[in-house]
GUZAZA-303562 format. One record per atom (N, C-alpha, C): residue in one letter; residue number from 1; y, z negated, x; atom name. Coordinates in nm, 2 decimals, always signed. Each point is the difference from the previous one (the first is absolute). Layout:
residues N
 residuo num      y      z      x atomo
       A NUM      Y      Z      X    CA
...
END
This chain:
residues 171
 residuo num      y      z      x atomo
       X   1  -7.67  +3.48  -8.29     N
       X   1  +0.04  +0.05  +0.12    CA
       X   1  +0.03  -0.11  +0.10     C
       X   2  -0.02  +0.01  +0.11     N
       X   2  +0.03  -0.11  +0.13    CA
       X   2  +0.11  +0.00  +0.06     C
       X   3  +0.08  -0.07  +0.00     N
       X   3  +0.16  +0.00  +0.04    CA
       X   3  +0.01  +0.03  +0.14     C
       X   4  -0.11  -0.02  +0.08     N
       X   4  -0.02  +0.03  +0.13    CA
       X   4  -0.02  +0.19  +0.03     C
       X   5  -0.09  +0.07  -0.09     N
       X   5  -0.02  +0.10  +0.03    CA
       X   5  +0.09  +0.12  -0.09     C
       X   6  +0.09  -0.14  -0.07     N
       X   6  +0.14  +0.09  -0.08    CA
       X   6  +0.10  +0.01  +0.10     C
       X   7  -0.01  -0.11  +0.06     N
       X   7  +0.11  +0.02  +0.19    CA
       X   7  -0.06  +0.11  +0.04     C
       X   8  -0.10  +0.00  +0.06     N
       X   8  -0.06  +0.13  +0.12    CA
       X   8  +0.00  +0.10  -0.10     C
       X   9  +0.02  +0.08  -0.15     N
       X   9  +0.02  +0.07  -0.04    CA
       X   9  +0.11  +0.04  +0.01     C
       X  10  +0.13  -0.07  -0.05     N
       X  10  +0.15  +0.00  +0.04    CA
       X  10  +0.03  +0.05  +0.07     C
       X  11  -0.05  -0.09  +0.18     N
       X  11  +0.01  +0.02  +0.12    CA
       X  11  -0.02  +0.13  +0.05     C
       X  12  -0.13  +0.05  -0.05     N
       X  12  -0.03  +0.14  +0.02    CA
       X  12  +0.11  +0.10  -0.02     C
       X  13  +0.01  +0.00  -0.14     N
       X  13  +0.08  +0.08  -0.12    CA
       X  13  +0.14  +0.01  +0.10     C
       X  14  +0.03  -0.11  +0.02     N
       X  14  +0.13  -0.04  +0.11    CA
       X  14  +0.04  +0.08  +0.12     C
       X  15  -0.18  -0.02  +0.07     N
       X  15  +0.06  +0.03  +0.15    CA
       X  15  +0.04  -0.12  +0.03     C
       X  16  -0.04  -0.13  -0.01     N
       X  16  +0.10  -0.08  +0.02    CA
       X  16  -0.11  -0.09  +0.10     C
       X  17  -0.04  +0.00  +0.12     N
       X  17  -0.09  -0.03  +0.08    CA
       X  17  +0.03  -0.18  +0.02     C
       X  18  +0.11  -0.06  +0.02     N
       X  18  +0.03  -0.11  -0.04    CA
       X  18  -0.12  -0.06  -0.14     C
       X  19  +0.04  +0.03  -0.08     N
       X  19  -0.02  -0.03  -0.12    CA
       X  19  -0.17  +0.01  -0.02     C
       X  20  -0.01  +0.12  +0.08     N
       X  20  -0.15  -0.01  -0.03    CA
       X  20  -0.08  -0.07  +0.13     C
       X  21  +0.05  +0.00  +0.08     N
       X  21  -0.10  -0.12  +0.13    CA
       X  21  +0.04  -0.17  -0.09     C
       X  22  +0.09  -0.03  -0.10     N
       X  22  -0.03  -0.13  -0.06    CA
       X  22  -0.09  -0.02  -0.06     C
       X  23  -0.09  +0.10  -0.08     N
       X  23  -0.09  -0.01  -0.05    CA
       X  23  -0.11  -0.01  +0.05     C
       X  24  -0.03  +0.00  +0.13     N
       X  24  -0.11  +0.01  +0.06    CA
       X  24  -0.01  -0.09  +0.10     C
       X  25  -0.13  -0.05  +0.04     N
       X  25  -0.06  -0.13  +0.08    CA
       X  25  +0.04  +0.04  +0.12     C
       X  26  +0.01  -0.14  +0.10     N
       X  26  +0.05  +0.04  +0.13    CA
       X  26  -0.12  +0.06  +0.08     C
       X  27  -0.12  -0.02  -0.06     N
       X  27  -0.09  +0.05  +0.08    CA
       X  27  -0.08  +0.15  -0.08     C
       X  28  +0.04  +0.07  -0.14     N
       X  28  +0.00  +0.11  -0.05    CA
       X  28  -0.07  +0.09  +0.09     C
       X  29  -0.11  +0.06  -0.07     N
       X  29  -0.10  +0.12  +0.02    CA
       X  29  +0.05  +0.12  -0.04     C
       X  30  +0.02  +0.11  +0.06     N
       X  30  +0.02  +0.14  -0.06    CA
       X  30  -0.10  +0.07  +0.05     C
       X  31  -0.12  +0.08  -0.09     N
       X  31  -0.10  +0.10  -0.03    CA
       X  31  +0.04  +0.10  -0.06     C
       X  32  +0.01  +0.10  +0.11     N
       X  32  +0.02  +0.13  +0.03    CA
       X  32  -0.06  +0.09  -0.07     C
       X  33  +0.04  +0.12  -0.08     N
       X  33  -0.06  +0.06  -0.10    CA
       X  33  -0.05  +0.18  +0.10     C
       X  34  +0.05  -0.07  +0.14     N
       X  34  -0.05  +0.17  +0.10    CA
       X  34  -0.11  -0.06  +0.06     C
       X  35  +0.01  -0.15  +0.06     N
       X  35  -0.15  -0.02  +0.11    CA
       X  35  -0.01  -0.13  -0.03     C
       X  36  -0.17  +0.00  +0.03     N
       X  36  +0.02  -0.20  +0.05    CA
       X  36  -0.01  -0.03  +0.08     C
       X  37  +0.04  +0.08  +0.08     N
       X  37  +0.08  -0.02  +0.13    CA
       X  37  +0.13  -0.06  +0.00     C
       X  38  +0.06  +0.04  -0.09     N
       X  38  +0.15  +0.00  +0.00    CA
       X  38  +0.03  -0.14  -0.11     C
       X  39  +0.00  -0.12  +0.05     N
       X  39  +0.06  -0.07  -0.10    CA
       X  39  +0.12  -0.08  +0.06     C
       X  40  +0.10  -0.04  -0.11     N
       X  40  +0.10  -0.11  +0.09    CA
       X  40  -0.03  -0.14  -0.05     C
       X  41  +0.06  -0.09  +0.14     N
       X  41  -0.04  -0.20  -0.05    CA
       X  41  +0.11  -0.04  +0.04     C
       X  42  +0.08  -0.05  -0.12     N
       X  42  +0.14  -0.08  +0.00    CA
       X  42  +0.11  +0.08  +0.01     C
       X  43  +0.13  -0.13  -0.05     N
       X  43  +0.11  +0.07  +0.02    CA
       X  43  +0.03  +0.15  +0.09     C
       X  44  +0.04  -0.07  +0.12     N
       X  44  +0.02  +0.12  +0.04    CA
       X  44  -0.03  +0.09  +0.01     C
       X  45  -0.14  +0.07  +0.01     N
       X  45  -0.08  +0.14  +0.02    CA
       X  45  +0.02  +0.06  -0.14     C
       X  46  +0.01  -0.09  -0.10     N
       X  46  -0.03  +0.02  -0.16    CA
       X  46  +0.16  +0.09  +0.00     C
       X  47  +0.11  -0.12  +0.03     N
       X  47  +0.10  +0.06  -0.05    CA
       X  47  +0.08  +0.13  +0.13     C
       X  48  -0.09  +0.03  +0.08     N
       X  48  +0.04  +0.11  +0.08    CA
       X  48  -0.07  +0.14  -0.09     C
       X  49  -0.14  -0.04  -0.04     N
       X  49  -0.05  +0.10  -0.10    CA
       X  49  +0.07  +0.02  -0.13     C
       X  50  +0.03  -0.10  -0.04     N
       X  50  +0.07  +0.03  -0.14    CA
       X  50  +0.20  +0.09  -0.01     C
       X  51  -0.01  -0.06  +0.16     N
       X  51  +0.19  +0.07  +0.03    CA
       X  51  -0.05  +0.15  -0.01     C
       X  52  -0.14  +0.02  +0.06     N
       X  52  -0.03  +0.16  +0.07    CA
       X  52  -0.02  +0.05  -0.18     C
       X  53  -0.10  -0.03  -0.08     N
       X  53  -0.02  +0.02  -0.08    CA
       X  53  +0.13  +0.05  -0.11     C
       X  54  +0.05  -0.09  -0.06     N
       X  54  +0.10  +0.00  -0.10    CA
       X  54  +0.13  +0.07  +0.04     C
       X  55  +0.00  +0.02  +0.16     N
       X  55  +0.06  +0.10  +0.04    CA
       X  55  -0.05  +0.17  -0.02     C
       X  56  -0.10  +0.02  +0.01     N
       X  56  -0.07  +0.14  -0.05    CA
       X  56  +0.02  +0.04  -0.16     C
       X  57  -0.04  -0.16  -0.05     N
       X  57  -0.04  +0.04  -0.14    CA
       X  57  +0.15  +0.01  -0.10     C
       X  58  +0.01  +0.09  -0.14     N
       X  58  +0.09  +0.01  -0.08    CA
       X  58  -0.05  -0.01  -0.13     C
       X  59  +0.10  -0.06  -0.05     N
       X  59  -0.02  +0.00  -0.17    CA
       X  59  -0.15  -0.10  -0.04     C
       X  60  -0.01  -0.10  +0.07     N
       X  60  -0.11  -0.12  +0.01    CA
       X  60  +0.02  -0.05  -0.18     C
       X  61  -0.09  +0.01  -0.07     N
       X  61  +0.00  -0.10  -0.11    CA
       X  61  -0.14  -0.03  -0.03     C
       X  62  +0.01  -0.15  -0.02     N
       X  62  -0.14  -0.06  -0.02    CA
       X  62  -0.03  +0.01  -0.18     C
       X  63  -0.08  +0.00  -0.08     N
       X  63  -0.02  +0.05  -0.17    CA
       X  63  -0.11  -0.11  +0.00     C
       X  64  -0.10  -0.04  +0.09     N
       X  64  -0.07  -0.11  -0.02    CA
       X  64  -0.01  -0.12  +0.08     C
       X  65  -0.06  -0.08  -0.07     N
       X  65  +0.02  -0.16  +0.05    CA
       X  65  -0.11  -0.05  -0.06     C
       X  66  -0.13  -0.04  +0.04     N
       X  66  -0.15  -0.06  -0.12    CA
       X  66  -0.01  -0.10  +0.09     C
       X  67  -0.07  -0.10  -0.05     N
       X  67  -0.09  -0.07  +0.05    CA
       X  67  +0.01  -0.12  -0.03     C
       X  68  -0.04  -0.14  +0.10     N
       X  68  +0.01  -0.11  +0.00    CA
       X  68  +0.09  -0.06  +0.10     C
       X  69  +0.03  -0.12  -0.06     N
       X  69  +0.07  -0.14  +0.09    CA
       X  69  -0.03  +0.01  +0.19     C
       X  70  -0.11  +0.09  +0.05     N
       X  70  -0.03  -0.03  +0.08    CA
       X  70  +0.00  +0.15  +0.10     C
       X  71  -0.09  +0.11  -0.09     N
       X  71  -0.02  +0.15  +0.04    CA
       X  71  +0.06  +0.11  -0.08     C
       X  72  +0.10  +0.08  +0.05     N
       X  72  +0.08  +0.08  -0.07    CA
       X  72  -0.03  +0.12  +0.03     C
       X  73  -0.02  +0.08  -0.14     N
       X  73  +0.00  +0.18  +0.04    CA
       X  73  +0.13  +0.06  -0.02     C
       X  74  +0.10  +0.10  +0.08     N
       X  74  +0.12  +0.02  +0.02    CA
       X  74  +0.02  +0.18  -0.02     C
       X  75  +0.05  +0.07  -0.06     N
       X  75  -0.01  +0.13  -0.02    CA
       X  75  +0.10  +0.08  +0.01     C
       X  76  +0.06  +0.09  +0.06     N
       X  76  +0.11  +0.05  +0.01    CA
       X  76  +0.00  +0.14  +0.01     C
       X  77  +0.08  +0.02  +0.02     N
       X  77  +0.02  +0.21  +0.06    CA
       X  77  +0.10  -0.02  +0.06     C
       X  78  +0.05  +0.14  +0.10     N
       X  78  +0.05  -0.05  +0.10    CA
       X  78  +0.03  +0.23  +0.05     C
       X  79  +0.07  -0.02  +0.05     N
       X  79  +0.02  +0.13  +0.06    CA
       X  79  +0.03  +0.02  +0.17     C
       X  80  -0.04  +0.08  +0.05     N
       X  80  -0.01  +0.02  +0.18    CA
       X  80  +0.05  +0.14  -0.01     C
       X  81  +0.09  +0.03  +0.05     N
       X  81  +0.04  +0.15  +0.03    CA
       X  81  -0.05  +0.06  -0.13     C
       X  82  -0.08  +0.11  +0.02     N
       X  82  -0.02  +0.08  -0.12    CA
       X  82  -0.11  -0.06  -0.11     C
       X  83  -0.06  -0.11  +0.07     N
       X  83  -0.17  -0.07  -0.08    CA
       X  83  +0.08  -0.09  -0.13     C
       X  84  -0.06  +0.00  -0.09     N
       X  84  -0.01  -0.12  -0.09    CA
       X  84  -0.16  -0.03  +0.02     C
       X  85  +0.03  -0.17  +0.02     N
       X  85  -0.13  -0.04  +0.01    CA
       X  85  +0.00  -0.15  -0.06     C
       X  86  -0.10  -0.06  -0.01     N
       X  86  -0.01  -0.14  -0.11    CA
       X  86  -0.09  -0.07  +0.15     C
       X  87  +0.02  -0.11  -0.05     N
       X  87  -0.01  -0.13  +0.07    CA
       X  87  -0.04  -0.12  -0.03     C
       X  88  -0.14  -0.06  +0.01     N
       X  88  -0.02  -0.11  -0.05    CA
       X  88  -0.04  -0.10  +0.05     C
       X  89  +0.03  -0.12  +0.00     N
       X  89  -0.02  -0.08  +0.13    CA
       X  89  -0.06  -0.14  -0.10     C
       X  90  -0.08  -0.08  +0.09     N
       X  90  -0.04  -0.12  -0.05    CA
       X  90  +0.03  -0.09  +0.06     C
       X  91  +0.09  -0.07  -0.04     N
       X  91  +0.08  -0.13  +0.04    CA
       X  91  -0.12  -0.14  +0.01     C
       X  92  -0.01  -0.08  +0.07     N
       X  92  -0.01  -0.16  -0.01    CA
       X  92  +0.05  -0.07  +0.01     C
       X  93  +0.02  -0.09  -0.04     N
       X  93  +0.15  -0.14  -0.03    CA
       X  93  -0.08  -0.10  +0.07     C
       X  94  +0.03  -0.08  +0.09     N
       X  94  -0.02  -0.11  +0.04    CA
       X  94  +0.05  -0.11  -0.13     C
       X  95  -0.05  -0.15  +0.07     N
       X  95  +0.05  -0.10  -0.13    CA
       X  95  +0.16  -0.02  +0.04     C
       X  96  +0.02  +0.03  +0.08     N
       X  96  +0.21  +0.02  +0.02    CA
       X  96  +0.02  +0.08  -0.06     C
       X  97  -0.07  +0.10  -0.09     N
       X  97  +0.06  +0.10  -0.10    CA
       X  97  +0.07  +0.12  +0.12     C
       X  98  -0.06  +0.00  +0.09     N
       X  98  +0.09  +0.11  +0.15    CA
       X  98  -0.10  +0.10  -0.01     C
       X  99  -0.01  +0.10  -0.01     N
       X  99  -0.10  +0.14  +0.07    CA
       X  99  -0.07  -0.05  +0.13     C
       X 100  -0.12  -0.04  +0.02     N
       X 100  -0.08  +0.03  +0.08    CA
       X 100  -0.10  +0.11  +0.05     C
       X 101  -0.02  +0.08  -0.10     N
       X 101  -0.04  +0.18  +0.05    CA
       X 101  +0.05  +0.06  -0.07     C
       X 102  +0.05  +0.13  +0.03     N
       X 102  -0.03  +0.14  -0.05    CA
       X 102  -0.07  +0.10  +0.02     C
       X 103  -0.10  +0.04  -0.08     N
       X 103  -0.06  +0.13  +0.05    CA
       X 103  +0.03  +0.10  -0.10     C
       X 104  +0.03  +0.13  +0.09     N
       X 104  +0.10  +0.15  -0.04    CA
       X 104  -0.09  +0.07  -0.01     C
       X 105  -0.03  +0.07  -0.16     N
       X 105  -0.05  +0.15  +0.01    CA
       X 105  +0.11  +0.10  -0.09     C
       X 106  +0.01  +0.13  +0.09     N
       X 106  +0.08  +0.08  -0.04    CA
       X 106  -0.08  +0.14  -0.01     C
       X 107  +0.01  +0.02  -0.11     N
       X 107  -0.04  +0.16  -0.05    CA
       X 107  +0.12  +0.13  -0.04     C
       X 108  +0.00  +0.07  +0.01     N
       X 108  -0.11  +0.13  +0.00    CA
       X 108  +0.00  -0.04  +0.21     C
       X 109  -0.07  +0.11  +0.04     N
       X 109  -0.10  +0.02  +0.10    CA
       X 109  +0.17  +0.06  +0.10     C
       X 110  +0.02  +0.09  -0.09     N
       X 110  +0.16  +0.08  +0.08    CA
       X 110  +0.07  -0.14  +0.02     C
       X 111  +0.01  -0.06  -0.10     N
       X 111  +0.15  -0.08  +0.08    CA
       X 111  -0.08  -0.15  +0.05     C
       X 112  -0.09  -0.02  -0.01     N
       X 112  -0.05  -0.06  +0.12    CA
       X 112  +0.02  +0.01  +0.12     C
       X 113  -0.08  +0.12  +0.06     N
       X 113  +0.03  +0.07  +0.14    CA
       X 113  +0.21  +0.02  +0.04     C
       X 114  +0.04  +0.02  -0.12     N
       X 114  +0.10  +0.03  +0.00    CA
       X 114  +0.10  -0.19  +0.08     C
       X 115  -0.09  -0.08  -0.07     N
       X 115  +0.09  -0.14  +0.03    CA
       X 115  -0.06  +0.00  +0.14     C
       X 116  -0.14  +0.01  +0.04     N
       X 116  -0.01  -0.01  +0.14    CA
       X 116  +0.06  +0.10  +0.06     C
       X 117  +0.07  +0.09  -0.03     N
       X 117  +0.06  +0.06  +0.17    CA
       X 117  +0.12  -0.06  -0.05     C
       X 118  +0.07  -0.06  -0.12     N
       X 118  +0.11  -0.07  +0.03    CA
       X 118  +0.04  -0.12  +0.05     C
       X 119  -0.15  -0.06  -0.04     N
       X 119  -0.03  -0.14  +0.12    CA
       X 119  -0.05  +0.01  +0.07     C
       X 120  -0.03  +0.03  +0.05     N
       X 120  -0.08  +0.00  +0.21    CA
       X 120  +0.15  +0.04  +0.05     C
       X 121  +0.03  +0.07  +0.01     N
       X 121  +0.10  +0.05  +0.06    CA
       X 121  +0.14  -0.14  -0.01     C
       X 122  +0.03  -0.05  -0.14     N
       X 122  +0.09  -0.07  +0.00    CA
       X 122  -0.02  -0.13  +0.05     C
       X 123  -0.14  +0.00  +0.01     N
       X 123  +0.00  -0.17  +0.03    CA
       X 123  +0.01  +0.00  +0.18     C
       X 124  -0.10  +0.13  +0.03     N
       X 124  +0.05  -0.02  +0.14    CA
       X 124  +0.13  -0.02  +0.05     C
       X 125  +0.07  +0.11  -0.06     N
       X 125  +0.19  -0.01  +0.07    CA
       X 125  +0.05  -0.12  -0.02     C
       X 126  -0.03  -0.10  -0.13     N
       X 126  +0.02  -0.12  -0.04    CA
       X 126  -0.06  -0.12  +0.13     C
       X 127  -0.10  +0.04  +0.05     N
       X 127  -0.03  -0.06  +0.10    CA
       X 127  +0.05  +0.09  +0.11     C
       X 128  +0.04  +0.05  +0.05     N
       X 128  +0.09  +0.07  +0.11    CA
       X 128  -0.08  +0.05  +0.09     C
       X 129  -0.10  +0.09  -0.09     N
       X 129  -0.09  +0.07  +0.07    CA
       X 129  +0.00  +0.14  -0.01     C
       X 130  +0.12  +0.06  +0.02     N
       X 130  +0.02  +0.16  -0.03    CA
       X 130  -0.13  +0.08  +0.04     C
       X 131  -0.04  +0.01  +0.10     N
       X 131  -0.10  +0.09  +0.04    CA
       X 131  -0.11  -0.02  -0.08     C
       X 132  -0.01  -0.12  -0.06     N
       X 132  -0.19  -0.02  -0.08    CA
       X 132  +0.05  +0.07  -0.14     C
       X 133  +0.19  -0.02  -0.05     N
       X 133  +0.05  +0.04  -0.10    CA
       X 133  -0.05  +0.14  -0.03     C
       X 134  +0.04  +0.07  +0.15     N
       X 134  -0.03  +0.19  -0.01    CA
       X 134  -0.17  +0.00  +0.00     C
       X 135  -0.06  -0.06  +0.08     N
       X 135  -0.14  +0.04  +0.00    CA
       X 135  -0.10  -0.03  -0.18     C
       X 136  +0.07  -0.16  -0.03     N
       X 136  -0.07  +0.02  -0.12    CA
       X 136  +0.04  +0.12  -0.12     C
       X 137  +0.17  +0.01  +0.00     N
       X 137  +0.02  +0.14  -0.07    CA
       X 137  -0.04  +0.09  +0.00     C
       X 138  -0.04  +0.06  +0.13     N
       X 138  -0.11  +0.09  +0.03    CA
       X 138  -0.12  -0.01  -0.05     C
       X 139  -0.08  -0.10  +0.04     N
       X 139  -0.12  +0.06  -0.03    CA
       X 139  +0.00  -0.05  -0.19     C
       X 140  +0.05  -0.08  -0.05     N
       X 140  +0.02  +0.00  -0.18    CA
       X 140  +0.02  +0.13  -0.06     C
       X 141  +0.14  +0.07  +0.06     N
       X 141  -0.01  +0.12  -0.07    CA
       X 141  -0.07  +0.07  -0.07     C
       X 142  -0.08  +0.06  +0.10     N
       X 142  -0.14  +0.09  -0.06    CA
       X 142  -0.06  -0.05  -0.11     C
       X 143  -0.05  -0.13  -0.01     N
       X 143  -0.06  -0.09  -0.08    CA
       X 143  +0.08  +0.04  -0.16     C
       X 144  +0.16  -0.02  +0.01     N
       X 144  +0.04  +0.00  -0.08    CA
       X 144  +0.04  +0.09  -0.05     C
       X 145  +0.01  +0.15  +0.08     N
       X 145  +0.00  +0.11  -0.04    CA
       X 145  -0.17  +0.02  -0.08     C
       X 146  -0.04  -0.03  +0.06     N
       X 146  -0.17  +0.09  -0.08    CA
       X 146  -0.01  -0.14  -0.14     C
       X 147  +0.03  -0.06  +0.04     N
       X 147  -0.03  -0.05  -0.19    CA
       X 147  +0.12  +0.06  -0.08     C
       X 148  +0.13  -0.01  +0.03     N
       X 148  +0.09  +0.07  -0.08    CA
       X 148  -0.03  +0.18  -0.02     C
       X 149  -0.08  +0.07  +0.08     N
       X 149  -0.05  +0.09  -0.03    CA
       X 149  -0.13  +0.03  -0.10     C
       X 150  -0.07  -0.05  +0.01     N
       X 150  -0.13  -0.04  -0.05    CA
       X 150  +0.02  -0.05  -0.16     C
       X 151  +0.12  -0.09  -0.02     N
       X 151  +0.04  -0.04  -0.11    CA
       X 151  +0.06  +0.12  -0.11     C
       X 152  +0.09  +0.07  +0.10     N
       X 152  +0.08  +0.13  -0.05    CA
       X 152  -0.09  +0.10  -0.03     C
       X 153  -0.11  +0.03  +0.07     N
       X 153  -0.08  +0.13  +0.01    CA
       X 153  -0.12  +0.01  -0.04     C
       X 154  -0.10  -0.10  +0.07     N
       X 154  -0.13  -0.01  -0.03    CA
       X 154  -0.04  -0.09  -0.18     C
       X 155  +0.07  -0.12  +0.00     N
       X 155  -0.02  -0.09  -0.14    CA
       X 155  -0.01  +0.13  -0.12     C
       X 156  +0.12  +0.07  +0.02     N
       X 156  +0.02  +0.08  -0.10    CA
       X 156  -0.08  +0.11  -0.03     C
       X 157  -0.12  +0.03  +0.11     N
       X 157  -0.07  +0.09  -0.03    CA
       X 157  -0.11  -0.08  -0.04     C
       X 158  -0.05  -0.15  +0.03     N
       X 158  -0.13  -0.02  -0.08    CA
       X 158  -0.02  -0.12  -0.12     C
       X 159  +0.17  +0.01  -0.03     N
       X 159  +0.05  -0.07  -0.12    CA
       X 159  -0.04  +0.12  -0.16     C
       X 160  -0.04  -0.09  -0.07     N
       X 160  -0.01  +0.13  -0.10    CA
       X 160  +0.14  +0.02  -0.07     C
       X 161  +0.02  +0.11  -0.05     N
       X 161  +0.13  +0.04  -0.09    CA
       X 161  +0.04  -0.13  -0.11     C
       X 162  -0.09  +0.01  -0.09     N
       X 162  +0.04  -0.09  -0.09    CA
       X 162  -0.02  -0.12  +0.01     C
       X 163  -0.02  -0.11  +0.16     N
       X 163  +0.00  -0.13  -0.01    CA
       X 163  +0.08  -0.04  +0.05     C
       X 164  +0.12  +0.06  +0.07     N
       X 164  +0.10  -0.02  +0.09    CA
       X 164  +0.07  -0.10  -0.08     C
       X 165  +0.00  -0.08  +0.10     N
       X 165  +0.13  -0.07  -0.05    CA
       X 165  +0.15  +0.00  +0.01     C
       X 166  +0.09  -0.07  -0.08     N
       X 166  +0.11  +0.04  -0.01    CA
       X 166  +0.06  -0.02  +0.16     C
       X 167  +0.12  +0.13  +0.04     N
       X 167  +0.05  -0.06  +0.14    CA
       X 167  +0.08  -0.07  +0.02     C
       X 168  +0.01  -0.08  +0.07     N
       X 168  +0.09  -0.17  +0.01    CA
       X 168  -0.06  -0.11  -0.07     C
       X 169  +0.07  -0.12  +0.13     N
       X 169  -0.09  -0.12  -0.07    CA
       X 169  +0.10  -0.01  -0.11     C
       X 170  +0.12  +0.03  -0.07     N
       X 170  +0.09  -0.12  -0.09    CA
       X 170  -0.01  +0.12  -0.09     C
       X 171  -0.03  +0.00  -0.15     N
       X 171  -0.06  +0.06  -0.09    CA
       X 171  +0.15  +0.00  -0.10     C
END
């Protein structure tokens, strides 16, 4: 395990936003698991997304840590309002041993949508943009209504009986 990506684990687990912008380069990539449109470069953007983030999210525990000296795969679960969702990101270490990228994918499909209306909305207010705050809440909603419905209603009708898997990620 990398003592660097045992910090930003911590960190996470913590909430402890200090703790986790030490682990990371001053010039740090964050790739966004909603657009690629959407990424953050350096300190500050990074750690305005990560206040918005770890502020939404509960019960954050990371269960993996693979890889090499250089490129790390990071695995966790993580809860949002009513979603349990897992999270896995791939770290790269610069030779300062500091986080130079992250890139975020978050599954199931519901608490996806579910993190974007909690982030669009928070990052704008964070930037002191109330009105983009309400507009993006708006139009995400739907988005995140129809996959949390779709999930609830439709999966279950073209899932077969006996392959279901068990419910919840923690067994």
């Amino acid at each position: 395990m990398n003592a660097t990506t045992q910090r930003y684990r911590k960190a996470g687990e913590a909430k402890d936003i200090d703790m986790l912008m030490s682990t990371l380069a001053p010039a740090v990539v964050f790739r966004s698991p909603l657009s690629s449109r959407a990424g953050f470069a350096g300190h500050a953007q990074v750690r305005q997304l990560f206040t918005v983030a770890l502020g939404a999210l509960r019960d954050l525990r990371y269960h993996t840590d693979v890889g090499d000296d250089r490129t790390r795969m990071l695995a966790a679960t993580a809860r949002l309002g009513r979603h349990e969702l897992e999270e896995a990101a791939l770290v790269r270490l610069g030779d300062d041993d500091l986080i130079e990228e992250v890139t975020l994918w978050i599954r199931p499909l519901p608490a996806l949508t579910a993190m974007m209306a909690a982030l669009g909305p928070g990052l704008a207010r964070a930037a002191g943009r109330p009105a983009v705050a309400a507009f993006v809440g708006a139009s995400v909603r739907p988005l995140a209504f129809m996959t949390e419905f779709g999930d609830r209603t439709m999966v279950p009708l073209v899932t077969p009986k006996g392959d279901r898997p068990p419910a919840g990620l923690w067994r």
